[in-house]
C-alpha positions as a Markdown table, in Angstrom:
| # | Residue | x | y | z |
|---|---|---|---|---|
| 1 | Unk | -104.5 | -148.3 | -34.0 |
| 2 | Unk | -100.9 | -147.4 | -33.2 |
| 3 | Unk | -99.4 | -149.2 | -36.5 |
| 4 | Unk | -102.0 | -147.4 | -38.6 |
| 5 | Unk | -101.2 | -143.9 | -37.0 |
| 6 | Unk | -97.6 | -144.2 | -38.1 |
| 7 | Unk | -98.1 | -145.9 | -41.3 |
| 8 | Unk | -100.1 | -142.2 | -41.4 |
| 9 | Unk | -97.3 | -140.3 | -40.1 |
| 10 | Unk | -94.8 | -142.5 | -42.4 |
| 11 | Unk | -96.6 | -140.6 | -45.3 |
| 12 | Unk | -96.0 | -137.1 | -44.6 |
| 13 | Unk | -92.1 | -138.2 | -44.0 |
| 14 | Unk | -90.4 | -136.1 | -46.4 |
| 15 | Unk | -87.9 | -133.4 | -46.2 |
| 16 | Unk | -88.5 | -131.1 | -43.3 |
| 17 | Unk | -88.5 | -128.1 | -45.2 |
| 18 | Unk | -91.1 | -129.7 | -47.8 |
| 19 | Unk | -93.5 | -130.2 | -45.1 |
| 20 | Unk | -92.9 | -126.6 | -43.4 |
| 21 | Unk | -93.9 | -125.3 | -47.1 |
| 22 | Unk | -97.0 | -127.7 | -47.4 |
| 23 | Unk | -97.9 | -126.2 | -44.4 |
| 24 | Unk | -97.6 | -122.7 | -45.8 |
| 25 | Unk | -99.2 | -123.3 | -49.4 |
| 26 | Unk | -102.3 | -124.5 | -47.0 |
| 27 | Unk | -102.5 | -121.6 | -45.1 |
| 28 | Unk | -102.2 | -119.0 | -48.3 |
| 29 | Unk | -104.6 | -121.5 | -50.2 |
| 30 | Unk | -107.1 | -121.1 | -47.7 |
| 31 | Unk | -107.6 | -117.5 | -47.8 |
| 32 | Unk | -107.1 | -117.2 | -51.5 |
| 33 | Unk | -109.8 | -120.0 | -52.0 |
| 34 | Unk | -111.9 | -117.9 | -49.6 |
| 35 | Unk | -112.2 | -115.1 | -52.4 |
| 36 | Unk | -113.6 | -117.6 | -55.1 |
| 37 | Unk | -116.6 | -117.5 | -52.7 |
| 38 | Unk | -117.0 | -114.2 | -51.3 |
| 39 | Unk | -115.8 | -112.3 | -54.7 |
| 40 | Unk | -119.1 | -112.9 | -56.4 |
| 41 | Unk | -121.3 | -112.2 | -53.2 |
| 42 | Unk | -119.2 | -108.8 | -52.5 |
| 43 | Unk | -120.0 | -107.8 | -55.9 |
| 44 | Unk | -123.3 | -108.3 | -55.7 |
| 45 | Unk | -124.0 | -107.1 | -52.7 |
| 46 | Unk | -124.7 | -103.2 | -52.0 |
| 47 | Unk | -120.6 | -102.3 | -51.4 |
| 48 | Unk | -119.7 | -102.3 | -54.7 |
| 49 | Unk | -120.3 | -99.6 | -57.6 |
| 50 | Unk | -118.9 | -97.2 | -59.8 |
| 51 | Unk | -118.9 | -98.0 | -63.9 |
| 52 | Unk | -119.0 | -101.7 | -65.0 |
| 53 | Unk | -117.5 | -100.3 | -68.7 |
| 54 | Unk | -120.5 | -101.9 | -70.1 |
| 55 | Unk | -120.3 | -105.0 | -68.6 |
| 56 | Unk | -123.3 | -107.0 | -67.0 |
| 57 | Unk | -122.7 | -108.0 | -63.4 |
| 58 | Unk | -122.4 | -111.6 | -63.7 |
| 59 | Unk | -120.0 | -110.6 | -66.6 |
| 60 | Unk | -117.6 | -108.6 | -64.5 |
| 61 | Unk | -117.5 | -111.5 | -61.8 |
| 62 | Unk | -116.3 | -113.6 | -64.6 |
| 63 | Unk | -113.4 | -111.2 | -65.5 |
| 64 | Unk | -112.4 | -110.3 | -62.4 |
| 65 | Unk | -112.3 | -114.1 | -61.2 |
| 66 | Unk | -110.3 | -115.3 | -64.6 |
| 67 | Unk | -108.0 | -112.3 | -64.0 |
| 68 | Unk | -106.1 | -114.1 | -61.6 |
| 69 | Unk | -106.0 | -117.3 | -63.6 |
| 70 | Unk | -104.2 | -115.6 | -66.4 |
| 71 | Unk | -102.0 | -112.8 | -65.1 |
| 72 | Unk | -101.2 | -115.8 | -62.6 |
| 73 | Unk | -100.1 | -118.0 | -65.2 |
| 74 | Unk | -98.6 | -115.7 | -67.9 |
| 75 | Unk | -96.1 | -114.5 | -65.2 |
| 76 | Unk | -95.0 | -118.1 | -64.0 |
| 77 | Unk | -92.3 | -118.1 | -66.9 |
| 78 | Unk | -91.1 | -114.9 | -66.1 |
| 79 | Unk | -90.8 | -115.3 | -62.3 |
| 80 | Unk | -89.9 | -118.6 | -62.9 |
| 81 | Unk | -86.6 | -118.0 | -64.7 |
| 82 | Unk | -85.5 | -114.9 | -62.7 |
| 83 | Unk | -85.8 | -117.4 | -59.6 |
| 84 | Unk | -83.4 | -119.6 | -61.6 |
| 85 | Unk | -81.0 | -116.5 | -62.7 |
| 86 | Unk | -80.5 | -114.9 | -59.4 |
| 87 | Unk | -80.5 | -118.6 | -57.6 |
| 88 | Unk | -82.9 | -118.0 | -54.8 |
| 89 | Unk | -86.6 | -119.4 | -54.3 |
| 90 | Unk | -87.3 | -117.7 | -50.5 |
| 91 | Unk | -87.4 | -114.5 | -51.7 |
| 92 | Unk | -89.8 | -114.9 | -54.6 |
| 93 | Unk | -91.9 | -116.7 | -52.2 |
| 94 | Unk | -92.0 | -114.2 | -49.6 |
| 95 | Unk | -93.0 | -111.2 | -52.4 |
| 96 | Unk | -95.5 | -113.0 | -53.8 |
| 97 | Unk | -96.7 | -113.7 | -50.1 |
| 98 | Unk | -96.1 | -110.2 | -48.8 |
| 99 | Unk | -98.7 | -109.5 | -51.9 |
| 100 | Unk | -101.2 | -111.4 | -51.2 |
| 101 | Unk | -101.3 | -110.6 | -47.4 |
| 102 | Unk | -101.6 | -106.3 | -48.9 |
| 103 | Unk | -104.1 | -106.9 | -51.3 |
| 104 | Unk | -106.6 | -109.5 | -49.2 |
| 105 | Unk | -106.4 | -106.1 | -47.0 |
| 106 | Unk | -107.2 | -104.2 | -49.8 |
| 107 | Unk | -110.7 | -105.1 | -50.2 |
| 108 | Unk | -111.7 | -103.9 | -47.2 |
| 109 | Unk | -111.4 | -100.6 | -48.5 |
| 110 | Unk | -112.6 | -101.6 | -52.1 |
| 111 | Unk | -115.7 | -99.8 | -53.1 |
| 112 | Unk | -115.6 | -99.9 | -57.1 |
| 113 | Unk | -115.6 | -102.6 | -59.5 |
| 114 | Unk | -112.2 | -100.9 | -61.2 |
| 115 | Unk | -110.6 | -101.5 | -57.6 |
| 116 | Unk | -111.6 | -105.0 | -57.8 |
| 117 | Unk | -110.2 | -105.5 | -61.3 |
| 118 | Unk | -106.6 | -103.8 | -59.8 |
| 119 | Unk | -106.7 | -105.9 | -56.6 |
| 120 | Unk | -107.5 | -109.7 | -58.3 |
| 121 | Unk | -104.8 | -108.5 | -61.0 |
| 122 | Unk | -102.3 | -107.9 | -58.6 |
| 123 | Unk | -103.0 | -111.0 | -56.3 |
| 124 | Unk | -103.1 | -113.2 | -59.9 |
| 125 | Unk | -98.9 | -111.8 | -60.2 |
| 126 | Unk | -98.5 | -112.0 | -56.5 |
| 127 | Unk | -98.9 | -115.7 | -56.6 |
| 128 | Unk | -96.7 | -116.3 | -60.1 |
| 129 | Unk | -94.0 | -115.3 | -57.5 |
| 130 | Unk | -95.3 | -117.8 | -55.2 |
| 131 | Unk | -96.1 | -121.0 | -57.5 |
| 132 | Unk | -92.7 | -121.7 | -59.6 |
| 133 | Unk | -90.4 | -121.3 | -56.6 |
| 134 | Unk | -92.2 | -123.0 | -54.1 |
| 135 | Unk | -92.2 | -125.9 | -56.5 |
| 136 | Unk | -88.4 | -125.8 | -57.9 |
| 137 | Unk | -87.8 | -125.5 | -54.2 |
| 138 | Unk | -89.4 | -129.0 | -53.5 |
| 139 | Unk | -87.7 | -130.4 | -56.3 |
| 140 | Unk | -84.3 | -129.3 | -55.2 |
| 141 | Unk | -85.0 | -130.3 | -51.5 |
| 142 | Unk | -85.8 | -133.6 | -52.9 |
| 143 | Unk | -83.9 | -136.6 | -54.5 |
| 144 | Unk | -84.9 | -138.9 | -57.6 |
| 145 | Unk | -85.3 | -141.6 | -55.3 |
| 146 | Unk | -88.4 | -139.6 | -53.2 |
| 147 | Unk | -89.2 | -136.7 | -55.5 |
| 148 | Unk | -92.4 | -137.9 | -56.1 |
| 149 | Unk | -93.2 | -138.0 | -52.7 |
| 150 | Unk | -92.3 | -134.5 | -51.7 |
| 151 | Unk | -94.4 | -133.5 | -54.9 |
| 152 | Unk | -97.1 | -135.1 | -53.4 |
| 153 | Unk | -97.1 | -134.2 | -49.5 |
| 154 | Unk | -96.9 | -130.5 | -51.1 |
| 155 | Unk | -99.8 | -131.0 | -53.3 |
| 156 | Unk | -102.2 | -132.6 | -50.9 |
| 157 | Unk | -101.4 | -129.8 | -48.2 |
| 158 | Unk | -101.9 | -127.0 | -51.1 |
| 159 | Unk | -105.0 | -128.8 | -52.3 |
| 160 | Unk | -106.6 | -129.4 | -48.4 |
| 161 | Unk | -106.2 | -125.2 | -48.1 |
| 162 | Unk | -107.8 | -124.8 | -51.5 |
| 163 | Unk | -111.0 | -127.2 | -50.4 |
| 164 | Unk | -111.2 | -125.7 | -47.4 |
| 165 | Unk | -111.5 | -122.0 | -48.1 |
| 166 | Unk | -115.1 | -122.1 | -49.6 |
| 167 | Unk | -116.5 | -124.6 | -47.1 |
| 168 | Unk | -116.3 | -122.0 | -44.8 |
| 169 | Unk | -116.4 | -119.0 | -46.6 |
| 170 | Unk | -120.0 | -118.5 | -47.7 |
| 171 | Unk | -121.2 | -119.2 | -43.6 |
| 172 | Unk | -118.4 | -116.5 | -42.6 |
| 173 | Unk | -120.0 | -113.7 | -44.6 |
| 174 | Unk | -123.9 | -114.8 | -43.7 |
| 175 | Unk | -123.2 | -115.2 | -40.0 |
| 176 | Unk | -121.9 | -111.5 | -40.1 |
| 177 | Unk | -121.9 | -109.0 | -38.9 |
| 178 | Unk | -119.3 | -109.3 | -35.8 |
| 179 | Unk | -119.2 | -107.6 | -32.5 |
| 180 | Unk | -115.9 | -106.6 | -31.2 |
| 181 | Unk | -114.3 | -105.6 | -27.9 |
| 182 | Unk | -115.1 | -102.2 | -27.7 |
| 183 | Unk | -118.6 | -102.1 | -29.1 |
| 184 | Unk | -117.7 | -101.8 | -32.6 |
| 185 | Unk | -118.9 | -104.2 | -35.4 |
| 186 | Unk | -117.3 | -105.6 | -38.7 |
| 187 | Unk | -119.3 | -107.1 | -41.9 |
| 188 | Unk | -119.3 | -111.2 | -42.9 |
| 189 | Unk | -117.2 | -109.7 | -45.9 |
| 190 | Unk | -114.7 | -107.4 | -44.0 |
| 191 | Unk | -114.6 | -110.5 | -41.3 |
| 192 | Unk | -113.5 | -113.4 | -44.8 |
| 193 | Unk | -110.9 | -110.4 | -46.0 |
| 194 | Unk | -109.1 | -110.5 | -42.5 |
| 195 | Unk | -109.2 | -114.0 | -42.3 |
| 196 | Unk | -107.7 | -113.7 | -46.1 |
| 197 | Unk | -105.2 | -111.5 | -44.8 |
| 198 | Unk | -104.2 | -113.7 | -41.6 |
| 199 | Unk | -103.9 | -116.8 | -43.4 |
| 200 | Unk | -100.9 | -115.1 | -45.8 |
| 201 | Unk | -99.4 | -113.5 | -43.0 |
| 202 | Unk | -99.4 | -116.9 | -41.0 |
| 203 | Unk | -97.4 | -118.5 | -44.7 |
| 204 | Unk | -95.2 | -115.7 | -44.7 |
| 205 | Unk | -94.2 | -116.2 | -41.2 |
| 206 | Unk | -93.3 | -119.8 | -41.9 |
| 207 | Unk | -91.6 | -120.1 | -44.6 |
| 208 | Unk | -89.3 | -116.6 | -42.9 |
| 209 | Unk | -88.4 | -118.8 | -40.3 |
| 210 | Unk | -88.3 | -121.9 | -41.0 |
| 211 | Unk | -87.3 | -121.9 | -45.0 |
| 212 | Unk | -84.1 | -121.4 | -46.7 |
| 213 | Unk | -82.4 | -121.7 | -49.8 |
| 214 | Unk | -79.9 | -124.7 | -50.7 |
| 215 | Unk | -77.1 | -123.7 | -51.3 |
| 216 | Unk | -76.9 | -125.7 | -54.4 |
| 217 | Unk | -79.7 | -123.7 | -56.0 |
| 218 | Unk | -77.1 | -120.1 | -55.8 |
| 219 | Unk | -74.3 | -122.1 | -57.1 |
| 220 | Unk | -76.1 | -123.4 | -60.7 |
| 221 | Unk | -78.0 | -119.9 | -61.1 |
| 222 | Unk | -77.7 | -118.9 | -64.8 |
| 223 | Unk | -77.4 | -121.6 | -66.8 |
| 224 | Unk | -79.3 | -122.6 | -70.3 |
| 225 | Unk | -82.9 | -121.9 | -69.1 |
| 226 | Unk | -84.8 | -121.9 | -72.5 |
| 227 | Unk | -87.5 | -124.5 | -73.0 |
| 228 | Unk | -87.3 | -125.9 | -76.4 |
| 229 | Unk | -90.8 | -127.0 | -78.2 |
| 230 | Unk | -88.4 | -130.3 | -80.2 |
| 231 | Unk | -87.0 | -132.8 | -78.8 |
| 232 | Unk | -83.3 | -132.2 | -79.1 |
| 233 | Unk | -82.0 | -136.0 | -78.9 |
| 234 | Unk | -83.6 | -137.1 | -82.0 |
| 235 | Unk | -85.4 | -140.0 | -80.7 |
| 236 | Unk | -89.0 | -138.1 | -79.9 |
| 237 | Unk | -90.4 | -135.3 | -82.1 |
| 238 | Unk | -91.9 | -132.9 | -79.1 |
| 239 | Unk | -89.4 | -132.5 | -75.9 |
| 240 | Unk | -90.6 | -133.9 | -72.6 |
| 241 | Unk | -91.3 | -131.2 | -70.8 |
| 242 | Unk | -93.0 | -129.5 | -73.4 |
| 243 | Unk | -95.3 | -132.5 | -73.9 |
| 244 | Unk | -95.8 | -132.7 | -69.9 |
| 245 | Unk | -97.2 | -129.0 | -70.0 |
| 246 | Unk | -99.3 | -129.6 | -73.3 |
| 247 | Unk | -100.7 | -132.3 | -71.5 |
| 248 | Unk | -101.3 | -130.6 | -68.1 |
| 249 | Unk | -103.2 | -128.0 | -70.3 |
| 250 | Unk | -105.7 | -130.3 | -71.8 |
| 251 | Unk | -106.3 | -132.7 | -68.6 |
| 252 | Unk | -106.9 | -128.9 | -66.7 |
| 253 | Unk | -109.5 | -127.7 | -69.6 |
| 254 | Unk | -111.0 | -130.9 | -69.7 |
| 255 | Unk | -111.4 | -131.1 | -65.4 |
| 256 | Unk | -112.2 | -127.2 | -65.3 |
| 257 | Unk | -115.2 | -127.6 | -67.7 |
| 258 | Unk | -117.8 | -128.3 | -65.1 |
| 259 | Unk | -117.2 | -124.9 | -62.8 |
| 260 | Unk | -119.4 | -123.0 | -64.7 |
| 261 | Unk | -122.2 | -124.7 | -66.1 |
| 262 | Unk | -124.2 | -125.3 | -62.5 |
| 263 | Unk | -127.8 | -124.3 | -63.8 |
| 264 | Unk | -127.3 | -126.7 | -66.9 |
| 265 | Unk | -126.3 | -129.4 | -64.4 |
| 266 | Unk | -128.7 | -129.2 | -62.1 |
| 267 | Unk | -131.3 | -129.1 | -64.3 |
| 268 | Unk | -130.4 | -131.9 | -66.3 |
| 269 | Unk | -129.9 | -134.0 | -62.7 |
| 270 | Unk | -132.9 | -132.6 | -61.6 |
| 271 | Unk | -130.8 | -131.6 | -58.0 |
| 272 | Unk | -129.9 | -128.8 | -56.1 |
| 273 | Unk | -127.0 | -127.0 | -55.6 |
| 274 | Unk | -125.9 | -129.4 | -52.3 |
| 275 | Unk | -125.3 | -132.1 | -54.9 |
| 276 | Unk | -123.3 | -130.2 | -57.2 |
| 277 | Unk | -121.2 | -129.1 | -54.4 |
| 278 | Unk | -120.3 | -132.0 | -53.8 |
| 279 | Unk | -119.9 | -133.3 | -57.2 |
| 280 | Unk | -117.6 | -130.0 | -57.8 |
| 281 | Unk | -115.8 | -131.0 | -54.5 |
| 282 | Unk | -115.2 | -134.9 | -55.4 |
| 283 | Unk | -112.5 | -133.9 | -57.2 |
| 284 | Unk | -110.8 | -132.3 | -55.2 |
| 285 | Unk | -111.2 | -135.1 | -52.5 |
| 286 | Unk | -109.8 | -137.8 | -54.3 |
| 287 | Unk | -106.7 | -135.6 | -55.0 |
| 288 | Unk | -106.0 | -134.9 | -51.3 |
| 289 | Unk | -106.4 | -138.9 | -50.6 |
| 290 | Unk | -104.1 | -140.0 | -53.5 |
| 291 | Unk | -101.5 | -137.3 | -54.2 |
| 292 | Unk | -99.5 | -138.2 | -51.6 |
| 293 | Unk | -99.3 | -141.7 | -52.2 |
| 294 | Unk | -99.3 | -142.1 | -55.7 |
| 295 | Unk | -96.3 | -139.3 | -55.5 |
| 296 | Unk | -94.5 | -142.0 | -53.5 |
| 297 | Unk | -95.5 | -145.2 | -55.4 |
| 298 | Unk | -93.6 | -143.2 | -58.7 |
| 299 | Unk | -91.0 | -142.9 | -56.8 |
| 300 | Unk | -91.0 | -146.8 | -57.0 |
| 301 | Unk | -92.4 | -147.6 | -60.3 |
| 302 | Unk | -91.6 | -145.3 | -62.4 |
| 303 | Unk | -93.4 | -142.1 | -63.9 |
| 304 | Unk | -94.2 | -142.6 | -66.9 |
| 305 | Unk | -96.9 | -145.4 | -66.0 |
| 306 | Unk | -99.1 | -143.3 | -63.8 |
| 307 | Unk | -98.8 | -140.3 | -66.4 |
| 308 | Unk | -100.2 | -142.1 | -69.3 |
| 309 | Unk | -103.3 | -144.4 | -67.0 |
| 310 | Unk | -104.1 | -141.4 | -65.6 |
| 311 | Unk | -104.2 | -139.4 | -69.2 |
| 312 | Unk | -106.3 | -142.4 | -70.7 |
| 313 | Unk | -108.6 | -142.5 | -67.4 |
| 314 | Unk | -109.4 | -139.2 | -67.9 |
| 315 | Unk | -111.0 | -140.1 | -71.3 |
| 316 | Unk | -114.0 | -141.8 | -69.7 |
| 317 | Unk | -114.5 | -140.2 | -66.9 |
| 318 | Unk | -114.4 | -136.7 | -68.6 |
| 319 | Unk | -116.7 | -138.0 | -71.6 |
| 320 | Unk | -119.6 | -139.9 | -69.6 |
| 321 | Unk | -120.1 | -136.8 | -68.0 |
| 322 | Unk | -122.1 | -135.4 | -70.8 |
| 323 | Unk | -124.3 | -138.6 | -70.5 |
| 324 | Unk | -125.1 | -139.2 | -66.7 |
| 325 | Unk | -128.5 | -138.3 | -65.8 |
| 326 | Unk | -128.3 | -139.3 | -62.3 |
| 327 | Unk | -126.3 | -137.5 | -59.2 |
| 328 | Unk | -124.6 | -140.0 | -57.9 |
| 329 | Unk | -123.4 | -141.5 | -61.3 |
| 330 | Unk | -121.5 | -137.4 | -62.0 |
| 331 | Unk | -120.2 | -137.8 | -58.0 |
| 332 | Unk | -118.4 | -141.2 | -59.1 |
| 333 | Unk | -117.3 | -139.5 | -62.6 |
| 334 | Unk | -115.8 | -136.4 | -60.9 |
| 335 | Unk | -114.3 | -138.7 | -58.3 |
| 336 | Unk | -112.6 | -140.8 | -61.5 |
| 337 | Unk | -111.8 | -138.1 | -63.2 |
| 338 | Unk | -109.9 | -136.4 | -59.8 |
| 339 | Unk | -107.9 | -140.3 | -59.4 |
| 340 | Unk | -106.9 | -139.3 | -63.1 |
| 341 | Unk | -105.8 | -136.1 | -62.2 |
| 342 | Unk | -103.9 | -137.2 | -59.2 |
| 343 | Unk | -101.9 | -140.1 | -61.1 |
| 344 | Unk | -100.9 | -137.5 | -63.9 |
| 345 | Unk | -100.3 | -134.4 | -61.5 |
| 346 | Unk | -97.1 | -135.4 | -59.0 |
| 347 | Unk | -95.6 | -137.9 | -61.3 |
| 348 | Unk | -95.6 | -135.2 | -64.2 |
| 349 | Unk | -93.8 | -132.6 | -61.7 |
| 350 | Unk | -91.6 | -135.6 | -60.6 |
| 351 | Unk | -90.4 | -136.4 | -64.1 |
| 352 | Unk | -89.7 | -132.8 | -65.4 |
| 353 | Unk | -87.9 | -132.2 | -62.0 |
| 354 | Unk | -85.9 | -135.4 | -62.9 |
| 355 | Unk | -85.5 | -133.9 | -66.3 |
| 356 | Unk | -84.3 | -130.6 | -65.2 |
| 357 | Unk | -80.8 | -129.3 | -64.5 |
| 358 | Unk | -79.4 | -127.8 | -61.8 |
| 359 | Unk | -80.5 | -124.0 | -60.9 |
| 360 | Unk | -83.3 | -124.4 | -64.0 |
| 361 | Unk | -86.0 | -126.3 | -61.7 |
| 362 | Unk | -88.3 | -122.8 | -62.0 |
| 363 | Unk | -88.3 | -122.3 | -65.5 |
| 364 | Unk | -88.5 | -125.8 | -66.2 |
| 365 | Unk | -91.2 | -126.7 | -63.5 |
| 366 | Unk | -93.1 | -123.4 | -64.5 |
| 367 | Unk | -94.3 | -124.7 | -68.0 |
| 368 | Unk | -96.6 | -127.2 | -66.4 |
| 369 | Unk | -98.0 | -125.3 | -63.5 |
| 370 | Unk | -98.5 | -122.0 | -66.0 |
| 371 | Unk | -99.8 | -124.8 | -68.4 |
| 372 | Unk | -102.4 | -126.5 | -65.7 |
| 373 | Unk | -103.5 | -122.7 | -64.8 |
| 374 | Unk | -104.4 | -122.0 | -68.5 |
| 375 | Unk | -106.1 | -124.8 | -68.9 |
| 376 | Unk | -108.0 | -124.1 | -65.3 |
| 377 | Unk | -109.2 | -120.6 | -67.5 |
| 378 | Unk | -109.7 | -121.9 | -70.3 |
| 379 | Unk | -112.3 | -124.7 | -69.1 |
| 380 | Unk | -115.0 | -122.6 | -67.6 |
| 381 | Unk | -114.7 | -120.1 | -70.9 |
| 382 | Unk | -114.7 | -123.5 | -73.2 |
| 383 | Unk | -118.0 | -124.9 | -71.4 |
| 384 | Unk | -119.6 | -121.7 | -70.8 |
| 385 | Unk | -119.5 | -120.6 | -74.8 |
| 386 | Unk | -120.0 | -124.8 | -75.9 |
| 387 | Unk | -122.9 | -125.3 | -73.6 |
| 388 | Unk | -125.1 | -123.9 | -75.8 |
| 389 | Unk | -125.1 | -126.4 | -78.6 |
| 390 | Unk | -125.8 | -129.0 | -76.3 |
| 391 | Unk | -125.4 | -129.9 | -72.8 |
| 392 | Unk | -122.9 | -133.1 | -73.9 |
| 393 | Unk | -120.6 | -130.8 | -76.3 |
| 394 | Unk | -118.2 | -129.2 | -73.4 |
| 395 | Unk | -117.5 | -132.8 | -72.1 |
| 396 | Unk | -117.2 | -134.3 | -75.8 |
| 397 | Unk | -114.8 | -131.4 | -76.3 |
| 398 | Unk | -113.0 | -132.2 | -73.3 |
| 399 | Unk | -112.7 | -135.2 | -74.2 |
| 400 | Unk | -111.0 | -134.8 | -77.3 |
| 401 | Unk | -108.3 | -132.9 | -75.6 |
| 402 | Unk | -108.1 | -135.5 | -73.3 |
| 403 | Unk | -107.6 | -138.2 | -76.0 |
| 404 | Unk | -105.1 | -135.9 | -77.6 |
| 405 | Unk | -103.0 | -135.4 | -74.5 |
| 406 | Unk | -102.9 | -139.1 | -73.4 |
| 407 | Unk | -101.5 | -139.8 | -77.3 |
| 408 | Unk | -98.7 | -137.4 | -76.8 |
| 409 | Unk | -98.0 | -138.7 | -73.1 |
| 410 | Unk | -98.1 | -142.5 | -74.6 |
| 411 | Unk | -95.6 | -141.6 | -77.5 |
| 412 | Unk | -93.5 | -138.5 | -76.7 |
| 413 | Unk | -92.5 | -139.7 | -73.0 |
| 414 | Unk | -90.0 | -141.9 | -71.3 |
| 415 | Unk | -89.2 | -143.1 | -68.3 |
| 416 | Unk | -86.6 | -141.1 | -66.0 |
| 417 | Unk | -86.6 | -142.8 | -62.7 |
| 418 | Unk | -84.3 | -145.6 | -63.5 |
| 419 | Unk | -81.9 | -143.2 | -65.1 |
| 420 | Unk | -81.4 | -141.5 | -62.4 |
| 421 | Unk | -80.8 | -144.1 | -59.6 |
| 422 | Unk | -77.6 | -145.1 | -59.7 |
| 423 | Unk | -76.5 | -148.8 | -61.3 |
| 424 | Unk | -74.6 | -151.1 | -58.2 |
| 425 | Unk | -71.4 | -151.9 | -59.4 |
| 426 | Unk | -70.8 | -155.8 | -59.2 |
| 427 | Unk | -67.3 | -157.2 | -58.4 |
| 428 | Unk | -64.2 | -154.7 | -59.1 |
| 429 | Unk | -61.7 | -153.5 | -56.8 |
C-alpha cells in the first residue's frame, strides 16, 4: 500500500508552481462548470424576464451558453500575445480571475435575459485572460525532458474541477432554499452563484501567493509572435503548430457532438437521462485517469506517436457512435473516444511548447486551446442542425473531421522531443 501511494504521489511530481496552478484551474473550473448546470435552470425558472429579442427560451439558453465558448476563444490570440509582449503571465491570470470572481456575483442580482447575455459574455473574455497564460506559464516552468508531464498534472486538475462542478450543481439549487445565522434565507440558485464566486476567489488567492513569473518570460518579451499558416522550412506544406490547432479543432467538433442531442440519444438507447450522464461523463473520466500519465510517457517516447494513435482512435470511436443501439456499448465509445483525446491533448501542448520560442509560449500555445474551444462550439451547433437528417449523420460528420485531422497529424508533423534533449558528447577533451 505504501509503494503504490508514492508511485501515486510520484505522479503529481512536477514543478511546484505547476501544481499550485492545477490546484487553481480546479478551483475556478469548479465554479464555472457549476453555471453549465444552473444557467439553463435559472433561466427557466420564475427569476428571469424581460425581452428574449424574439428568441424561444431554449434558444436563448443556447446563445447565452455558446457566448462564452466564442468570446472565450476569439480573445485567446489577443490576450495571448499581449502576455507574450509585456512578458508576464500572473497578471493576466489574476484579471481574468478577478473577472470571474465579479461576474459569478453578478447573477445574483441578474433579473433579465439581456443581463445574462452581458454577464456569460464577460466571463467568456474573463477566462481568455486566464487560459493562454496559465498554459505558456506551464510550459516555461517546464523543461523538454518533463513538459509533458506538467501539461498533464495541469490538465487532469483543470479537468477534475470541470467534472465536478455539475455533479453537484443541480442537488445545490434543489436542496434550496438555505437558512442562515440570523434568520434570513438564500435560494438553491443564489447559494451555486456564491459557491461560483468562492471558488474564483479561492484561485485568485493561490496563484497571488504562491505564483510568480520567471524571470526568463520578461527578458524574451517581444519577439516574432506571428503564427504562420506554411511551413517555413520547406520540408512540410502546413506549419506545425498550425496543423496541431487544425487538428485540436476537428478532434473538439468531433467529441463535442454528443452535448446536445440527449432526447435523440435516449430514445434511440431506449434509457434515461442517468445513462447519458454518464455516457457524457465517460469522457471526461478517462481524461482525468490518463492525462497525467500519458503527458509523462511523451516525455519518454516522443510526441508525435501519441498525437497521431490518438487522432486515428478517434476515428472509430467517434463513428460507431452513430451505430450503437445499446448503453453500455456508447459508455465504452465515449470512454475510447476520451483515451483518444487524452493521447492527442498533452502531447499536442507538449510539442508546440517544444516548438515555441522564448517569451512566444502564449501566442503560440493559444492557437490550440482557442482551436479546441471552437471546436467545443462548433460540435453542439454541427449535431444540433445535422441531427435532423439522421441520427448517424453528426457522428459520420465527425468522423470525417476526424479522418481529416489524423491525415494532417500523420503527414505535416515531426517529432521534437529528441531535438531538444541534448546529444552526450563521446570522448574529447
Amino acid at each position: 500500500m505504501r509503494d503504490l501511494l508514492r508511485r501515486v504521489i510520484a505522479q503529481f511530481a512536477v514543478d511546484r508552481q505547476v501544481l499550485a496552478l492545477a490546484f487553481a484551474r480546479m478551483a475556478d473550473g469548479i465554479g464555472n462548470s457549476f453555471l453549465i448546470v444552473v444557467i439553463p435552470l435559472y433561466i427557466a425558472s420564475d427569476v428571469v424576464g424581460g425581452a428574449t429579442f424574439g428568441l424561444e427560451e431554449a434558444m436563448v439558453i443556447g446563445v447565452i451558453l455558446s457566448l462564452f465558448g466564442f468570446l472565450n476563444s476569439s480573445f485567446q490570440p489577443f490576450t495571448g500575445r499581449l502576455s507574450d509582449r509585456t512578458g508576464k503571465r500572473k497578471p493576466f491570470i489574476l484579471i481574468g480571475l478577478g473577472g470571474l470572481a465579479v461576474t459569478n456575483l453578478s447573477y445574483v442580482f441578474a433579473e433579465s435575459y439581456l443581463a445574462l447575455v452581458v454577464i456569460r459574455a464577460l466571463q467568456g473574455v474573463s477566462v481568455a485572460f486566464i487560459v493562454p497564460a496559465s498554459v505558456a506559464l506551464v510550459n516555461e516552468l517546464a523543461t523538454s525532458q518533463d513538459r509533458g508531464g506538467n501539461m498533464g498534472v495541469y490538465n487532469t486538475f483543470r479537468l477534475i474541477g470541470f467534472g465536478a462542478g455539475p455533479a453537484v450543481a443541480g442537488t445545490i439549487v434543489t436542496l434550496g432554499p438555505y437558512a442562515l445565522p440570523g434568520g434570513a434565507t438564500i435560494t438553491g440558485f443564489d447559494a451555486a452563484f456564491y459557491i461560483a464566486t468562492i471558488t474564483a476567489v479561492t484561485s485568485y488567492l493561490l496563484v497571488t501567493v504562491l505564483i510568480s513569473d520567471p524571470d526568463r518570460t520578461a527578458e524574451n518579451a517581444g519577439a516574432d509572435l506571428s503564427i504562420p499558416i506554411w511551413d517555413t522550412t520547406g520540408s512540410k506544406l502546413f506549419d506545425p503548430i498550425f496543423t496541431l490547432g487544425v487538428a485540436s479543432l476537428f478532434m473538439a467538433t468531433a467529441i463535442a457532438l454528443f452535448a446536445t442531442i440527449q432526447p435523440q440519444v435516449n430514445a434511440r438507447l431506449e434509457q434515461g437521462a442517468t445513462w447519458f450522464g454518464l455516457q457524457f461523463a465517460a469522457f471526461i473520466i478517462a481524461q482525468i485517469l490518463l492525462q497525467t500519465p500519458i503527458g509523462r510517457a511523451c516525455d519518454q517516447y516522443g510526441r508525435r506517436p501519441f498525437i497521431v494513435g490518438g487522432m486515428f482512435l478517434l476515428v472509430p470511436s467517434t463513428l460507431v457512435q452513430g451505430f450503437i443501439t445499446s448503453s453500455e456499448l456508447m459508455f465504452g465509445a465515449r470512454l475510447f473516444q476520451g483515451v483518444a483525446g487524452a493521447m492527442v491533448f498533452a502531447p499536442s501542448l507538449a510539442l508546440a511548447g517544444d516548438l515555441a520560442g522564448e517569451g512566444e509560449s502564449g501566442s503560440k500555445l493559444s492557437v490550440l486551446t482557442m482551436a479546441f474551444g471552437f471546436g467545443i462550439a462548433i460540435g453542439p451547433l454541427s449535431s444540433g442542425a445535422l441531427v435532423g437528417y439522421g441520427f448517424e449523420v453528426p457522428f459520420v460528420f465527425g468522423t470525417a473531421l476526424a479522418a481529416l485531422g489524423a491525415i494532417l497529424v500523420y503527414t505535416q508533423i515531426e517529432e521534437t522531443l529528441e531535438a531538444t534533449r541534448p546529444v552526450p558528447v563521446v570522448g574529447g577533451d
